[in-house]
PDB file of N, CA, C and O in Angstrom:
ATOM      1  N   UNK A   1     -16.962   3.203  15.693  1.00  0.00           N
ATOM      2  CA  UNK A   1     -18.050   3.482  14.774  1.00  0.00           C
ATOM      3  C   UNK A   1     -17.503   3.322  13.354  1.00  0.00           C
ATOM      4  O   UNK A   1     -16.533   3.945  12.921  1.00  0.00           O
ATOM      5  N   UNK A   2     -18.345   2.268  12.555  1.00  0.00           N
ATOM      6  CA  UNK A   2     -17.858   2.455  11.259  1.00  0.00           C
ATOM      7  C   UNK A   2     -18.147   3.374  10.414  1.00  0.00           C
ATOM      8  O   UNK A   2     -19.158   4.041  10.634  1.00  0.00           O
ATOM      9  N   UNK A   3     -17.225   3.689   9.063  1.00  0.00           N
ATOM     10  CA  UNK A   3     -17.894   4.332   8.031  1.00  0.00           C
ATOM     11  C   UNK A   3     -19.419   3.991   7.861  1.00  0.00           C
ATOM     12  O   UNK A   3     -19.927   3.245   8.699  1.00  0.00           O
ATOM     13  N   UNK A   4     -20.089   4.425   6.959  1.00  0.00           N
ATOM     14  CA  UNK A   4     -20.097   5.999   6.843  1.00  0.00           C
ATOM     15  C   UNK A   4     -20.759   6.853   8.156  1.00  0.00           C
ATOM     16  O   UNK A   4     -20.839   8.078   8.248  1.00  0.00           O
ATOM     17  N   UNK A   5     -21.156   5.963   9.024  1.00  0.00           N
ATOM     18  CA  UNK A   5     -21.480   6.796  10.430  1.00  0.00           C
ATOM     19  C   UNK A   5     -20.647   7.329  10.868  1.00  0.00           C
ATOM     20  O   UNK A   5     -21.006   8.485  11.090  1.00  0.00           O
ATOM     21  N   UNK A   6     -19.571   7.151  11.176  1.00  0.00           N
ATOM     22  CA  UNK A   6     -18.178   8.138  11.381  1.00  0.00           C
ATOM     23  C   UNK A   6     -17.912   9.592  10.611  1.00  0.00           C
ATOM     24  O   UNK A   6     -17.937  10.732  11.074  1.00  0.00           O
ATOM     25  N   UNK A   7     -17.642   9.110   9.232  1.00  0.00           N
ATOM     26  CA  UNK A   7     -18.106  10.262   8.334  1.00  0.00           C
ATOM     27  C   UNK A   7     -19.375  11.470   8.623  1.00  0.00           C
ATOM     28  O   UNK A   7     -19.331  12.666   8.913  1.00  0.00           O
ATOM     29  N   UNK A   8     -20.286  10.678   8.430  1.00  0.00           N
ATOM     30  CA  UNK A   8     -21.342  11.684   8.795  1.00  0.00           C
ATOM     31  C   UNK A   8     -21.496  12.313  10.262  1.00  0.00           C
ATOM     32  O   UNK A   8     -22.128  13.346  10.042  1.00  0.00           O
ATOM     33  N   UNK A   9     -21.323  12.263  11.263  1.00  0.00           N
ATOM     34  CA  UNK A   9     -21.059  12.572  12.796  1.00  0.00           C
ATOM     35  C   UNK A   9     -19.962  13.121  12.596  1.00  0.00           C
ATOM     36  O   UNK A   9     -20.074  14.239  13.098  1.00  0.00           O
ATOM     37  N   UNK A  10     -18.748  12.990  12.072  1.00  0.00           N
ATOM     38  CA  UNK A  10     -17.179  13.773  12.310  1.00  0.00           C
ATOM     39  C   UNK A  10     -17.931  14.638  11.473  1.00  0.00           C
ATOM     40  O   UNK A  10     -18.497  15.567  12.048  1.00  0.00           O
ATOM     41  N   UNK A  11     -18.077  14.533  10.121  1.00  0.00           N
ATOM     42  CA  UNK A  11     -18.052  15.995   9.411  1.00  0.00           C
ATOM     43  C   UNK A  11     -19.118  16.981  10.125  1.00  0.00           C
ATOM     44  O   UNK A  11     -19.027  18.208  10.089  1.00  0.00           O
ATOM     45  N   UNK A  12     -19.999  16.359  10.689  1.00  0.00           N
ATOM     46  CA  UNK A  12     -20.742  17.791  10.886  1.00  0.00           C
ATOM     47  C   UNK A  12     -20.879  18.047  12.450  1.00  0.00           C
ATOM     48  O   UNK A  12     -21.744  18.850  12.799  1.00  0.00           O
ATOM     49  N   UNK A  13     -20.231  17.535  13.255  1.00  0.00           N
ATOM     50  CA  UNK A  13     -20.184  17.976  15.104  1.00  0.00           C
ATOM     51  C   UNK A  13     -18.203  17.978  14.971  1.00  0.00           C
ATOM     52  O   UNK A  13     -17.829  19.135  14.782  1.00  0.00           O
ATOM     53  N   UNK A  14     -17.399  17.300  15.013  1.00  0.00           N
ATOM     54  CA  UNK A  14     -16.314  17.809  15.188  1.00  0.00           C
ATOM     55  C   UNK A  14     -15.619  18.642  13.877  1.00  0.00           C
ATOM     56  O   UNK A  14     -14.637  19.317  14.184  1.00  0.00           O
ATOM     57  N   UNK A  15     -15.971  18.661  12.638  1.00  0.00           N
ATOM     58  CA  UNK A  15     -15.424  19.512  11.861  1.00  0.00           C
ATOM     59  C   UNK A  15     -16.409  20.324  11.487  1.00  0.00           C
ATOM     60  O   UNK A  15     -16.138  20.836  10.401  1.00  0.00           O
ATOM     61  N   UNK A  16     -17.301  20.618  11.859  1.00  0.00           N
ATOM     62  CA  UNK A  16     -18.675  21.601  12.328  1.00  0.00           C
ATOM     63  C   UNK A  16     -19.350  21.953  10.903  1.00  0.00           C
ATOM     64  O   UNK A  16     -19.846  23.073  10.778  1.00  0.00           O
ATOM     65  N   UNK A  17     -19.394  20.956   9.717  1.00  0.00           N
ATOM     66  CA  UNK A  17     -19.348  21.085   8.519  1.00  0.00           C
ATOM     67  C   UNK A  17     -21.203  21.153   8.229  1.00  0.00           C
ATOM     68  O   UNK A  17     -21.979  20.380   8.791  1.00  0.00           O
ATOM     69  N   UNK A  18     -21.569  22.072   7.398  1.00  0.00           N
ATOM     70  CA  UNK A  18     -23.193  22.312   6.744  1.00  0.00           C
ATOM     71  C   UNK A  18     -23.825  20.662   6.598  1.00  0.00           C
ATOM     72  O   UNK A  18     -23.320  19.602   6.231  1.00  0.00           O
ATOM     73  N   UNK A  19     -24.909  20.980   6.988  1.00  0.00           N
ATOM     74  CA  UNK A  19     -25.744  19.668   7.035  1.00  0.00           C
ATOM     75  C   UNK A  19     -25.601  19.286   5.380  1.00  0.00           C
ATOM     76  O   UNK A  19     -25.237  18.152   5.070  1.00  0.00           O
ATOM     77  N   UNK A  20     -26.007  20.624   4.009  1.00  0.00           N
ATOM     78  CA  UNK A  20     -26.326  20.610   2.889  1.00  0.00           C
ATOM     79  C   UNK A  20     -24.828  19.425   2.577  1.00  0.00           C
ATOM     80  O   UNK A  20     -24.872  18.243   2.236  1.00  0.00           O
ATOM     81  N   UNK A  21     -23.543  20.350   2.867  1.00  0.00           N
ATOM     82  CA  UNK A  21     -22.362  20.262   2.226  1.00  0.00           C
ATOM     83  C   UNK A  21     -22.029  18.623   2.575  1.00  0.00           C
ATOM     84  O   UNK A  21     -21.644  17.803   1.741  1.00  0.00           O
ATOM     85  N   UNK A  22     -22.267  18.370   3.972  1.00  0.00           N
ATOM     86  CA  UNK A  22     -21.760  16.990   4.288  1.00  0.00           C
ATOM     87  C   UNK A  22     -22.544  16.242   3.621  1.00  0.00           C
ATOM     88  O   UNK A  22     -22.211  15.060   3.535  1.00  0.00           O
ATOM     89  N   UNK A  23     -23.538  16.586   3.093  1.00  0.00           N
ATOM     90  CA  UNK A  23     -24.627  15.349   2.373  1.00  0.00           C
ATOM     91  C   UNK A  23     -24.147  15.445   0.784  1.00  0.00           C
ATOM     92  O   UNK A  23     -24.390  14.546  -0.022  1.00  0.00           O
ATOM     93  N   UNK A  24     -23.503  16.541   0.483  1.00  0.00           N
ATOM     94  CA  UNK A  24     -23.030  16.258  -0.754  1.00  0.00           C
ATOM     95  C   UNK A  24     -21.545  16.058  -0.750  1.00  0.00           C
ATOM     96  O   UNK A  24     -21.078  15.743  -1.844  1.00  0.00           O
ATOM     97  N   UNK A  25     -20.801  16.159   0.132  1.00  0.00           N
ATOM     98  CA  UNK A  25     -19.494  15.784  -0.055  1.00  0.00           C
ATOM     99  C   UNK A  25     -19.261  14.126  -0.044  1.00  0.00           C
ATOM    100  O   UNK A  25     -18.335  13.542  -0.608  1.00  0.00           O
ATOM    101  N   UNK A  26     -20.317  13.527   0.727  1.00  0.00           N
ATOM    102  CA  UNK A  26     -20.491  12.416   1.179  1.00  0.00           C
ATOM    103  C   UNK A  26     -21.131  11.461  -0.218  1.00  0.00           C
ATOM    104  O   UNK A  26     -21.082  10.239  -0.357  1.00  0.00           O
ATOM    105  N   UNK A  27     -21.615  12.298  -0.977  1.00  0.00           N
ATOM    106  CA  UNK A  27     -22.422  11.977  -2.500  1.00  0.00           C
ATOM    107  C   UNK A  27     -23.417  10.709  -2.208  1.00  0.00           C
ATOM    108  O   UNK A  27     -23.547   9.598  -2.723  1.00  0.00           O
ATOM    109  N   UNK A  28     -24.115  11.469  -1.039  1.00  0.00           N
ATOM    110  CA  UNK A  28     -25.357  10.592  -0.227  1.00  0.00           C
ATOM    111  C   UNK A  28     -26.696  11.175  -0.801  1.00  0.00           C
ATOM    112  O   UNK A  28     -26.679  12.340  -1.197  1.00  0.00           O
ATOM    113  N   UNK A  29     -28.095  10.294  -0.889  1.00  0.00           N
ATOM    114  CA  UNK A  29     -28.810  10.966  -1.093  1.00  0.00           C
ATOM    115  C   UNK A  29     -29.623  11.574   0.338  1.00  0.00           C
ATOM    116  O   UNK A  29     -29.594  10.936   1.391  1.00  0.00           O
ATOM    117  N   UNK A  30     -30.085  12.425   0.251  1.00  0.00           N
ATOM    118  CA  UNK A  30     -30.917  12.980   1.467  1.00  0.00           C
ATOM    119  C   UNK A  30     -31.719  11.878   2.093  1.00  0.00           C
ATOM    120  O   UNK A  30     -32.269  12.226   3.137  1.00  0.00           O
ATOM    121  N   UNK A  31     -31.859  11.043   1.843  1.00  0.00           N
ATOM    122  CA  UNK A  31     -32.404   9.685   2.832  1.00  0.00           C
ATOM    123  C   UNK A  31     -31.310   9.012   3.317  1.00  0.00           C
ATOM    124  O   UNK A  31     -31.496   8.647   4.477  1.00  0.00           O
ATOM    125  N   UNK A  32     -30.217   8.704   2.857  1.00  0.00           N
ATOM    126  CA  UNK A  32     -29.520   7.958   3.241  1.00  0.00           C
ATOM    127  C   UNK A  32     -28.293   8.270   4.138  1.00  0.00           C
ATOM    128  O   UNK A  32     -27.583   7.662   4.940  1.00  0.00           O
ATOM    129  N   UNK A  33     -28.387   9.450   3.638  1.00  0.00           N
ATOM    130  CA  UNK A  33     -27.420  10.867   4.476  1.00  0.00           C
ATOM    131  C   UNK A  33     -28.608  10.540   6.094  1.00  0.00           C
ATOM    132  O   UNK A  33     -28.295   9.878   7.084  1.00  0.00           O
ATOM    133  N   UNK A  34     -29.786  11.182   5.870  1.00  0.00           N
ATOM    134  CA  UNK A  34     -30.632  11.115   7.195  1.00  0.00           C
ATOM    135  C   UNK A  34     -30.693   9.855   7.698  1.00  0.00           C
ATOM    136  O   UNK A  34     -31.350   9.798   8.737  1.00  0.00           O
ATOM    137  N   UNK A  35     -30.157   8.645   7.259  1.00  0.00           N
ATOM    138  CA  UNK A  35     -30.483   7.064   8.131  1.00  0.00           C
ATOM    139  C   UNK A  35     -29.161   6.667   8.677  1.00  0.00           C
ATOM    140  O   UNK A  35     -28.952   5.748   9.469  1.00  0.00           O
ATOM    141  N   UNK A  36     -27.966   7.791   7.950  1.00  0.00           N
ATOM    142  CA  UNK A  36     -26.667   7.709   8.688  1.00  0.00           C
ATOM    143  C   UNK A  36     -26.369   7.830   9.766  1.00  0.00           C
ATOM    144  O   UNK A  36     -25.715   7.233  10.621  1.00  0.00           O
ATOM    145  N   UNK A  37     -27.321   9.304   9.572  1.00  0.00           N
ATOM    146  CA  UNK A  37     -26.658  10.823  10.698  1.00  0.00           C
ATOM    147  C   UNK A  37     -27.842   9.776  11.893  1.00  0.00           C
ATOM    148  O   UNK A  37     -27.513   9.786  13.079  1.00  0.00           O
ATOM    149  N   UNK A  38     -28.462   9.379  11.702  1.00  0.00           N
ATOM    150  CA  UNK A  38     -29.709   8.969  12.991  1.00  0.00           C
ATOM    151  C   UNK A  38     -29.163   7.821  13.636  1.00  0.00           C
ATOM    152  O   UNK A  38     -29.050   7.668  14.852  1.00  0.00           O
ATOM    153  N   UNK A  39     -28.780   6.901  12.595  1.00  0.00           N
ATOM    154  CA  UNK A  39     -28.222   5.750  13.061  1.00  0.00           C
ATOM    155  C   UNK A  39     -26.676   5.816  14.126  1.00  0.00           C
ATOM    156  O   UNK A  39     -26.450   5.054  15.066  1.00  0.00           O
ATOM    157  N   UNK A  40     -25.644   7.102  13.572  1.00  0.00           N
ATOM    158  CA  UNK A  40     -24.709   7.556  14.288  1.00  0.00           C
ATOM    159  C   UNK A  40     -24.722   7.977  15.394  1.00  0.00           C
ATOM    160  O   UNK A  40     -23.779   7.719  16.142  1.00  0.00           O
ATOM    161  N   UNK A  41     -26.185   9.028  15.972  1.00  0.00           N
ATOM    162  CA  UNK A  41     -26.712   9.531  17.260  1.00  0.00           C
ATOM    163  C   UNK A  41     -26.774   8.569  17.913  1.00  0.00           C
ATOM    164  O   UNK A  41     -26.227   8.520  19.015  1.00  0.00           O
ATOM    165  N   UNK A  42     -27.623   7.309  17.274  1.00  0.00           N
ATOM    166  CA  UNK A  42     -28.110   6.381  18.065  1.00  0.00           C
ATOM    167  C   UNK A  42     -27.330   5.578  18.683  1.00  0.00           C
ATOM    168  O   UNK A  42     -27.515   5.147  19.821  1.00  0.00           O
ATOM    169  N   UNK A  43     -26.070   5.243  17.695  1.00  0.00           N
ATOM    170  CA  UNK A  43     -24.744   4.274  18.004  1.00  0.00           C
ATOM    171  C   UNK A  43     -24.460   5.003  19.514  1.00  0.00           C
ATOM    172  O   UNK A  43     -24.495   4.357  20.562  1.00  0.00           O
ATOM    173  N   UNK A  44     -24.149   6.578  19.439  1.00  0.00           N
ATOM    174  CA  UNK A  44     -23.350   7.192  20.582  1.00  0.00           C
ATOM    175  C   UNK A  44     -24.337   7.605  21.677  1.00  0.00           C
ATOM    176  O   UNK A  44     -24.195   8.620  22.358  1.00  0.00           O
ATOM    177  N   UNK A  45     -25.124   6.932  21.765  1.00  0.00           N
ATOM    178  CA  UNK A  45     -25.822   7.780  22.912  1.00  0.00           C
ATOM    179  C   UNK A  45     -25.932   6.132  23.600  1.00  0.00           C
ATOM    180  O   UNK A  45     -25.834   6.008  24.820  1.00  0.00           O
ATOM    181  N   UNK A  46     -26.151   4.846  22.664  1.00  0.00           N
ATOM    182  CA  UNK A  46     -26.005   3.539  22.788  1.00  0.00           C
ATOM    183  C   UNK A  46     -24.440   3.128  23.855  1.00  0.00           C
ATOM    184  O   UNK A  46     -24.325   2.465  24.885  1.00  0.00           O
ATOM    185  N   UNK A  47     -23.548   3.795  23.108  1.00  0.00           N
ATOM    186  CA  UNK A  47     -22.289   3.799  23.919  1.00  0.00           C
ATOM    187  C   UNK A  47     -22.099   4.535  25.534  1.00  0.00           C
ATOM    188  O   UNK A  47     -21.479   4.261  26.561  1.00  0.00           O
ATOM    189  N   UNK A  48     -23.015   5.603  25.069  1.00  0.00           N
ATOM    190  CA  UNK A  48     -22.820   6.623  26.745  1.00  0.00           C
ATOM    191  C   UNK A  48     -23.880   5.925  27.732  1.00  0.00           C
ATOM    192  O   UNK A  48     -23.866   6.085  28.952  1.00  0.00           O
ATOM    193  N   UNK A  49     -24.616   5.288  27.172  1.00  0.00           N
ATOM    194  CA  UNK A  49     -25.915   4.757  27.854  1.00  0.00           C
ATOM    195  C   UNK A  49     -24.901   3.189  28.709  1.00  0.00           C
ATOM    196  O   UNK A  49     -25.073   2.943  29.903  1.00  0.00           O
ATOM    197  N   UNK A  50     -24.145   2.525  28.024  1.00  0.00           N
ATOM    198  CA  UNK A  50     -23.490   1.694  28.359  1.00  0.00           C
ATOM    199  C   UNK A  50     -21.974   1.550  29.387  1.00  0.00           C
ATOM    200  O   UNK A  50     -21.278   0.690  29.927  1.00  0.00           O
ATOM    201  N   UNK A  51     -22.049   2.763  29.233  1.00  0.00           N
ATOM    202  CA  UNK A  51     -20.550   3.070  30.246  1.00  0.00           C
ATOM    203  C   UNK A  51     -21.240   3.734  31.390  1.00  0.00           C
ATOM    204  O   UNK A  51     -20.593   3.665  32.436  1.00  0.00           O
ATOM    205  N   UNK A  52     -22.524   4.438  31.479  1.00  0.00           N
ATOM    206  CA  UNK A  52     -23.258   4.643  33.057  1.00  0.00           C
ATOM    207  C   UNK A  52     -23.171   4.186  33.627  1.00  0.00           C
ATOM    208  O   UNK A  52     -23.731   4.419  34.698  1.00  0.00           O
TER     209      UNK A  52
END
């Protein structure tokens, strides 16, 4: 997974980081932060769907 989908998925499920904080540490705006984090779900569920 590339940046910034990596980023956004690590900071907030394995380093369990605030939805608020990762969207500003990331210096994303709240849309683009939300087309990350969706697009990142989508990548990994794309991947688990493919190794079934």
């Amino acid at each position: 997974m590339d940046e910034p989908y990596y980023d956004v998925i690590n900071k907030l499920y394995v380093e369990n980081g605030q939805y608020y904080n990762v969207q500003n540490d990331l210096k994303l705006s709240e849309g683009q932060f939300e087309r990350y984090h969706k697009k990142g779900i989508l990548m990994i569920i794309s991947y688990v769907e493919s190794r079934a």
